[in-house]
Phi, psi and omega in degrees: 000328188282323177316283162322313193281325197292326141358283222295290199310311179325300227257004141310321146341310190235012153284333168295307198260001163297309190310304189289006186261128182227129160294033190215115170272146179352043181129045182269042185266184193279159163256172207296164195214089153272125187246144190206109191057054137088343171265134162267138224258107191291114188283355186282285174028131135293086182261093187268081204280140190269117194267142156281175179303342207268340167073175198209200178183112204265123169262149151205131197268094201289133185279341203217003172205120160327304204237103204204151180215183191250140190270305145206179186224136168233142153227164191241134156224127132108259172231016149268132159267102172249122161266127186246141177223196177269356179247030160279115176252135199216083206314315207257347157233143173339128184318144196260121182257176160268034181215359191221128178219115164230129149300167163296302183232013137216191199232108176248163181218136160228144186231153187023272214227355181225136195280120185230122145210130229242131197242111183295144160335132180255114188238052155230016173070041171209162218262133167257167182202149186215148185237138165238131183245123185240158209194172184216000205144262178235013182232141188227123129258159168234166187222113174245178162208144188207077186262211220244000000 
């Protein structure tokens, strides 16, 4: 009988740990692949695009993942942080979704596969910052900015 119970628990043992074995490890996704103007955009990086005062509005094409949303966009002026996400609400912007997040002095967007984010003119002669965060899922990039 110990032959057996010693059997049983052996071959429980190694269907359990067959079972637990993945050639992929856990949260093993690619990281995000951009292209912005025909350039592709290196993901370990820090990608930090220089906005003129005058402001601009950036595309970018994710190369490797259809379907992606917004995790938030902070923005910076001095030593204030403002975080915008999908449950921010701001009487004076347009409701925030996951595919549309507006600031205070910008506006990301997404349509498929592409990343919009339009930075308004700066007239108060101090340096803005923007964060763009974006997500797929178990995979997170930012995107930055920073003007003048």
């Amino acid at each position: 009988m110990k032959q057996i119970s010693f059997f049983i628990t052996a071959l429980f043992l190694s269907i359990f740990a067959a079972a637990c074995h993945s050639d992929e490890p856990i949260g093993g996704w690619e990281p995000m692949k951009w292209q912005h103007e025909s350039i592709t955009l290196k993901t370990k990086e820090k990608k930090t695009f220089t906005v003129p005062k005058e402001g601009r509005t950036f595309q970018f094409k994710c190369k490797n993942y259809n379907r992606f949303w917004f995790s938030d966009v902070t923005e910076k002026i001095n030593n204030t942080t403002v975080r915008y996400d999908i449950s921010s609400v701001n009487a004076n912007l347009p409701k925030n979704d996951d595919k549309h997040i507006y600031g205070n002095f910008s506006a990301s967007s997404i349509k498929d596969n592409i990343l919009t984010v339009t930075i308004n003119p700066n007239n108060l002669g101090i340096k803005r910052y923007i964060d763009v965060a974006v997500t797929a899922g178990d995979v997170f990039d930012n995107i930055y900015f920073e003007q003048e």
